[in-house]
C-alpha positions as a printed Julia matrix, in Angstrom:
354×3 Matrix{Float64}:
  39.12  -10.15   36.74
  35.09   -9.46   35.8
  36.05   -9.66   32.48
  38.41  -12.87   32.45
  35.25  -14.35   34.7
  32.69  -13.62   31.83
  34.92  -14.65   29.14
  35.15  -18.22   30.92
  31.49  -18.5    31.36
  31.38  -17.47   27.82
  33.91  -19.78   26.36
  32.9   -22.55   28.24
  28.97  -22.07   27.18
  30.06  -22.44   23.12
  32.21  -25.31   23.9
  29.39  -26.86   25.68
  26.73  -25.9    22.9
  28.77  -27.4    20.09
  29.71  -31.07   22.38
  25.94  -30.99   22.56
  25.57  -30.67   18.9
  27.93  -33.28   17.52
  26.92  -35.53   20.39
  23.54  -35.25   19.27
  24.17  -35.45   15.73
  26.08  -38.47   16.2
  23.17  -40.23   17.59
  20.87  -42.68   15.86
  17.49  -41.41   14.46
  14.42  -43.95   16.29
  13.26  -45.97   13.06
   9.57  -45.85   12.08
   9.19  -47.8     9.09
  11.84  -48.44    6.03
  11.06  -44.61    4.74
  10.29  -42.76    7.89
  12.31  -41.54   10.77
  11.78  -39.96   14.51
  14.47  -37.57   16.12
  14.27  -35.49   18.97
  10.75  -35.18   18.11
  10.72  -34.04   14.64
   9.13  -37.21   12.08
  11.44  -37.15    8.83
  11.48  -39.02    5.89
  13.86  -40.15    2.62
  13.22  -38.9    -0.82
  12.6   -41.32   -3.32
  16.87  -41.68   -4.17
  16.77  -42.09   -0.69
  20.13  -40.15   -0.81
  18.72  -37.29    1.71
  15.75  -36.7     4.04
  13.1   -34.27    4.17
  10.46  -33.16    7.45
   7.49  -35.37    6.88
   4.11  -34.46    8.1
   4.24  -33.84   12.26
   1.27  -33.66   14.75
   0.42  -30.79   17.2
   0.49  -33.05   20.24
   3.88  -34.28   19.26
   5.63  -31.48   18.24
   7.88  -29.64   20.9
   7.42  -25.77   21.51
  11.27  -25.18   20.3
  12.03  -26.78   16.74
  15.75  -27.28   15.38
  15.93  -29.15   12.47
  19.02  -30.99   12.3
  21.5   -30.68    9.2
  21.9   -34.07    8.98
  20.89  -37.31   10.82
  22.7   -40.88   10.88
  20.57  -43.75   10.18
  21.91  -47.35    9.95
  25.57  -45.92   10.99
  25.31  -43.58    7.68
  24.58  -39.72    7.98
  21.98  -38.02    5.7
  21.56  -34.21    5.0
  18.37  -33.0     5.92
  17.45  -30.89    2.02
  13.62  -29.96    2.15
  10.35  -29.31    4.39
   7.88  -31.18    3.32
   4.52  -29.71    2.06
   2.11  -29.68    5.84
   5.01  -30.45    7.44
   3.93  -28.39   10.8
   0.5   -27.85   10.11
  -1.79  -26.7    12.84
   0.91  -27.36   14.79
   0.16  -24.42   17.2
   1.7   -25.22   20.14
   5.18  -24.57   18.06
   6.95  -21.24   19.27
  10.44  -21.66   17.74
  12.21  -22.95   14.52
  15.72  -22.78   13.46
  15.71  -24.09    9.54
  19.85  -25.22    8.93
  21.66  -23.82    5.89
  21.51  -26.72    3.64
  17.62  -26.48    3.58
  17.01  -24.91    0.52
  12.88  -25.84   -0.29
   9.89  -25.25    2.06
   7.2   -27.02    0.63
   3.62  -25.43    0.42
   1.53  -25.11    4.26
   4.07  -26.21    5.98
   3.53  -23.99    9.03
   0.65  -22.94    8.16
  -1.66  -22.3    10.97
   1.34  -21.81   13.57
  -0.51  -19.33   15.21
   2.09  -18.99   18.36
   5.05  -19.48   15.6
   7.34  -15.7    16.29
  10.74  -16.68   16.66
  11.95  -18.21   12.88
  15.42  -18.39   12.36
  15.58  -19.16    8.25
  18.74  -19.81    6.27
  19.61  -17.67    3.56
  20.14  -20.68    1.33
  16.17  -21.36    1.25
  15.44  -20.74   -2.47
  11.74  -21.49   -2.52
   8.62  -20.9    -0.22
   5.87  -22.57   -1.31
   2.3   -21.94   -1.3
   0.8   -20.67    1.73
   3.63  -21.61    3.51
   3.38  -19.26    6.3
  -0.35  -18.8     5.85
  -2.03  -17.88    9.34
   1.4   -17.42   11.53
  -0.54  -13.89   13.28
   2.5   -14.19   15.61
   4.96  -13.68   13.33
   6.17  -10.25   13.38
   9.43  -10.2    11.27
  10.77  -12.28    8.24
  14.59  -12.59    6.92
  13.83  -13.18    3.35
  16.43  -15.33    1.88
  18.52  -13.72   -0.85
  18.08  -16.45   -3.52
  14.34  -16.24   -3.46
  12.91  -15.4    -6.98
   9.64  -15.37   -6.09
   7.19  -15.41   -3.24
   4.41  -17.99   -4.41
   0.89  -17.77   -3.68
  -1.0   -16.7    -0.47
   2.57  -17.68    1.17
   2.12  -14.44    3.95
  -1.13  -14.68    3.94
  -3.13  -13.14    7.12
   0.31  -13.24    8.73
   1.36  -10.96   11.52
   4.18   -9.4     9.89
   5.17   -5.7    10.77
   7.56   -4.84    8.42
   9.2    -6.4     5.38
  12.6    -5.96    3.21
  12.39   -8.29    0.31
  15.87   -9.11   -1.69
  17.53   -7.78   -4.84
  16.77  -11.12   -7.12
  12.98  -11.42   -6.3
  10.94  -10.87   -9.43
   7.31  -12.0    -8.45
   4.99  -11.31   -5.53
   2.43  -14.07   -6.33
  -1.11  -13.52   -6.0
  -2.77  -12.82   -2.42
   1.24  -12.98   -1.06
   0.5   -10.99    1.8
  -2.91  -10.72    1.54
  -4.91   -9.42    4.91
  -1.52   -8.62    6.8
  -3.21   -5.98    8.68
  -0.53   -4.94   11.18
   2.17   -4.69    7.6
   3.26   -1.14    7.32
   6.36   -0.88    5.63
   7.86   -3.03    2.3
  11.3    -2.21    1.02
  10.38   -3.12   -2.98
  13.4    -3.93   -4.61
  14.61   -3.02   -7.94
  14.72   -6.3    -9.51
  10.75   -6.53   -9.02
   8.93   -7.36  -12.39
   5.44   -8.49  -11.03
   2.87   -7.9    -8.39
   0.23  -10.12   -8.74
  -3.36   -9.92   -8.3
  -4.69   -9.13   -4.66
  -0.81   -9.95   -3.24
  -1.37   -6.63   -0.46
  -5.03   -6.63   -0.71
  -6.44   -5.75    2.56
  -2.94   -4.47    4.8
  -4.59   -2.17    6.22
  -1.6    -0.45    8.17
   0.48    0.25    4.82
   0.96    4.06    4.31
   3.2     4.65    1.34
   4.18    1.92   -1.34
   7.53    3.16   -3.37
   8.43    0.99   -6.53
  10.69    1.42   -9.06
   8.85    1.57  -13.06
  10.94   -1.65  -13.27
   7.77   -3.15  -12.17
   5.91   -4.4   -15.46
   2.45   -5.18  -13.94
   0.43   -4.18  -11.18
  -2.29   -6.96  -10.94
  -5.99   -6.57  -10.51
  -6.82   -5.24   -7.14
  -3.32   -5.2    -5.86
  -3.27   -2.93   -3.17
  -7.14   -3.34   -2.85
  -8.76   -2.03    0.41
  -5.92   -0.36    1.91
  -7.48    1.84    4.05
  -3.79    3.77    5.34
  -2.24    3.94    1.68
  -1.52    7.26    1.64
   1.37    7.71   -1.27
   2.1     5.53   -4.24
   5.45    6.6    -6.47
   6.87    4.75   -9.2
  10.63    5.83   -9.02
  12.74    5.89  -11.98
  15.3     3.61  -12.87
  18.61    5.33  -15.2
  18.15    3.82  -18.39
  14.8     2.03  -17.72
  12.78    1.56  -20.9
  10.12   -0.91  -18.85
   6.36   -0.18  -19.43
   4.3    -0.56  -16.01
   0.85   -1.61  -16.67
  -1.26   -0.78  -13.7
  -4.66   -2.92  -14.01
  -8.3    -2.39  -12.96
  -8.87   -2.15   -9.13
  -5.43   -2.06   -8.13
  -5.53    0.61   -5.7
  -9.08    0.25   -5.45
 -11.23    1.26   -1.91
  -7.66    3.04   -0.77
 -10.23    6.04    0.66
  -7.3     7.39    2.27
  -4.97    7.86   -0.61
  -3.76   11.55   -2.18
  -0.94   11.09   -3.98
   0.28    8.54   -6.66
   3.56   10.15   -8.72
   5.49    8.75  -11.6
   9.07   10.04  -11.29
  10.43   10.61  -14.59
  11.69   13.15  -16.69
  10.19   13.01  -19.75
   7.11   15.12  -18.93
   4.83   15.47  -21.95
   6.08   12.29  -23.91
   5.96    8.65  -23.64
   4.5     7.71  -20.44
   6.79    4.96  -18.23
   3.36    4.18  -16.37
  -0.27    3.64  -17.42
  -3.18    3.12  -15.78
  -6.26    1.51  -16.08
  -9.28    4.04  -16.1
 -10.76    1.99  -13.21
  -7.42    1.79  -11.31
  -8.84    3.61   -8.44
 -12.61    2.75   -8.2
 -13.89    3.72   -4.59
 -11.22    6.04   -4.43
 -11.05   10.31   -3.5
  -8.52    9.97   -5.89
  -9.11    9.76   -9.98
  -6.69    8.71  -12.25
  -6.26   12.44  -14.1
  -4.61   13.57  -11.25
  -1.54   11.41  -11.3
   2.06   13.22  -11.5
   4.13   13.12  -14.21
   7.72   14.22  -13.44
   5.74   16.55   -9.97
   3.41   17.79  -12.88
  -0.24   16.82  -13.47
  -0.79   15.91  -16.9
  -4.43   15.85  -18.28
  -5.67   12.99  -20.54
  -5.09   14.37  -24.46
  -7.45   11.52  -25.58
 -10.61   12.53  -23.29
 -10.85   15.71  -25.34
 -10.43   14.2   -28.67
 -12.97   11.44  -27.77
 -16.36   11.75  -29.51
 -19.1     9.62  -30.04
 -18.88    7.35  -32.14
 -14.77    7.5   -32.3
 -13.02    4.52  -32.66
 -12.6     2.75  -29.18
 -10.33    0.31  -27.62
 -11.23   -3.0   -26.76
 -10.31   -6.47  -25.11
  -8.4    -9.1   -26.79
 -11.32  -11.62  -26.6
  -9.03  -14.56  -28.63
  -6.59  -14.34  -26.4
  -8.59  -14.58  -22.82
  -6.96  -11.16  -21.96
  -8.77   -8.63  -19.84
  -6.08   -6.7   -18.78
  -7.63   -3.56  -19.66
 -10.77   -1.68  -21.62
 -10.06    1.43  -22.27
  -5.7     3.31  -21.44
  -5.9     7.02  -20.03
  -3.21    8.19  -22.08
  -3.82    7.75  -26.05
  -0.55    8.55  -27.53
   0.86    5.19  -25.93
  -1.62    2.58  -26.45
   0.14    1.83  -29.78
   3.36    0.87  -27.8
   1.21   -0.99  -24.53
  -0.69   -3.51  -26.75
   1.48   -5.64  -27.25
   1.86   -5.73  -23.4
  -1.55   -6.17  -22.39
  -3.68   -7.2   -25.22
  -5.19   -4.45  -26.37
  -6.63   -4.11  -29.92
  -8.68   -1.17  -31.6
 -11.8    -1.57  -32.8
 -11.95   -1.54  -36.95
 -15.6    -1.92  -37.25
 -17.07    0.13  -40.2
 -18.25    3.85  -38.61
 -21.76    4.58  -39.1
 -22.25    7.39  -41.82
């Protein structure tokens, strides 16, 4: 009888929640102008086909604490799906504690909550295929992300000084844009995931709760000062991927002022031969530890070129045509030959003196 009473209450709640929704859906958006549209407190706008709407800019004071956008909203008797969040569409809106973003949503334009400071409760479809620019810059109350599963790549500063915890990002994604998640302090997990190509410059600079960071040698470059100040980093490893023929460039001051960091191993079998990883000399300035004591396959291999390095040898040097200053000088000589190409690298072929 408890049961059959619950399952009543239960029943009767769902029916109630979606009469709610089609009666609201079915009511008339409150007409600003010819482009721009009011509806239960959320500003909206047309594109330029004027075939669908997107959230236009809204203003603290107006904004309610709870934010559903709607899927679609009738206008003139005609209904229009709601496709895109427009760039500073909730900006500073701090007083905004909720949001529920519908499935057909599929771009959040750059800012658009940034500044959301009380935003922790973010319900996101897994439709959304791009998050702009500092999207989610500033939201220090937002613990925990869903990251959709068609997102490519997570643009600029888009986490930035957020207050996520822990992260999981997709199969799919190939680029963490620079300064990503940038000053995340309380961030001390990331799930990489295999499909990873690019972690750009600065993107987990400053997390200071991250203790390990695991990625697969899939990864072809490690930015300047990507993991920069990380004062927990305790363990990097570069795990292998069957049949993986990637290079991983690792640039200048990527792990740099990670004081607390002991171990950094390259999993891979081929101890004593091509290298899948190199690093720049000055990978880990301000660091306990120095670059010649990276593992190779759980072994330390030594640099072969420091010992056959004399003065006046032939040295390696930026490509200053091409604007690249990826890297000075590689640790391990035998594959500079094969990482040029990568990272524009030349030798020097300036006449020895005699």
């Amino acid at each position: 009888m408890k049961r059959f009473f619950l399952l009543s209450i239960l029943m009767l709640l769902v029916f109630g929640a979606g009469t709610y929704a089609q009666d609201t859906e079915s009511q008339e958006a409150e007409v600003v102008d010819s482009m721009h549209f009011k509806y239960c407190g959320i500003r909206y706008a047309f594109e330029e086909n004027k075939r669908s709407l997107y959230v236009d800019i809204n203003y603290n004071e107006e904004t309610p604490t709870q934010v559903n956008i709607m899927r679609q909203i009738k206008i003139n008797g005609k209904f229009y799906p709601v496709k895109r969040i427009g760039a500073k569409a909730f900006y500073g809106c701090r007083n905004i504690t909720c949001v529920t973003i519908p499935d057909n949503v599929e771009i959040i334009d750059s800012s658009a909550f940034r500044w959301c400071v009380n935003l922790s409760n973010l319900g996101i479809s897994s439709n959304v295929k791009r998050i702009g620019p500092d999207c989610f810059r500033n939201c220090t109350n937002l613990r925990s992300f869903h990251f959709p599963s068609g997102l490519t790549v997570i643009s600029p500063g888009a986490f930035r000084a957020s207050g996520l915890m822990e992260i999981v990002l997709p199969e799919g994604l190939q680029e963490i844009c620079s300064y990503a998640f940038e000053g995340c302090k309380a961030l001390a997990a990331v799930r990489f995931p295999k499909s990873l190509r690019i972690i750009g410059k600065e993107a987990f600079s400053n997390c200071w709760a991250l203790k390990t960071v695991s990625l697969y040698d899939n990864v072809r470059r490690v930015e300047e000062g990507a993991f920069m100040s990380c004062r927990s980093l305790t363990t990097v490893i570069f795990t292998k991927v069957q049949e993986s023929y990637v290079k991983t460039i690792v640039s200048r001051n990527a792990f740099a002022e990670c004081r607390s960091l002991t171990t950094v191993a390259c999993n891979t079998s081929r101890i004593g031969n091509v290298k899948d990883v190199l690093f720049h000399e000055e990978a880990f300035t301000d660091c306990k530890f120095n670059v010649d004591n990276v593992l190779y396959g759980g072994k330390p291999i030594s640099d072969p070129s420091v010992a056959k390095r004399k003065k006046g040898e032939a040295e390696f040097e930026d490509e200053e045509a091409g604007g690249v200053s990826n890297a000075t000088r590689l640790r391990t000589s035998e594959t500079v030959e094969r990482a040029r190409k990568d990272i524009g690298v030349r030798k020097n072929t300036k006449n020895k003196k005699k």
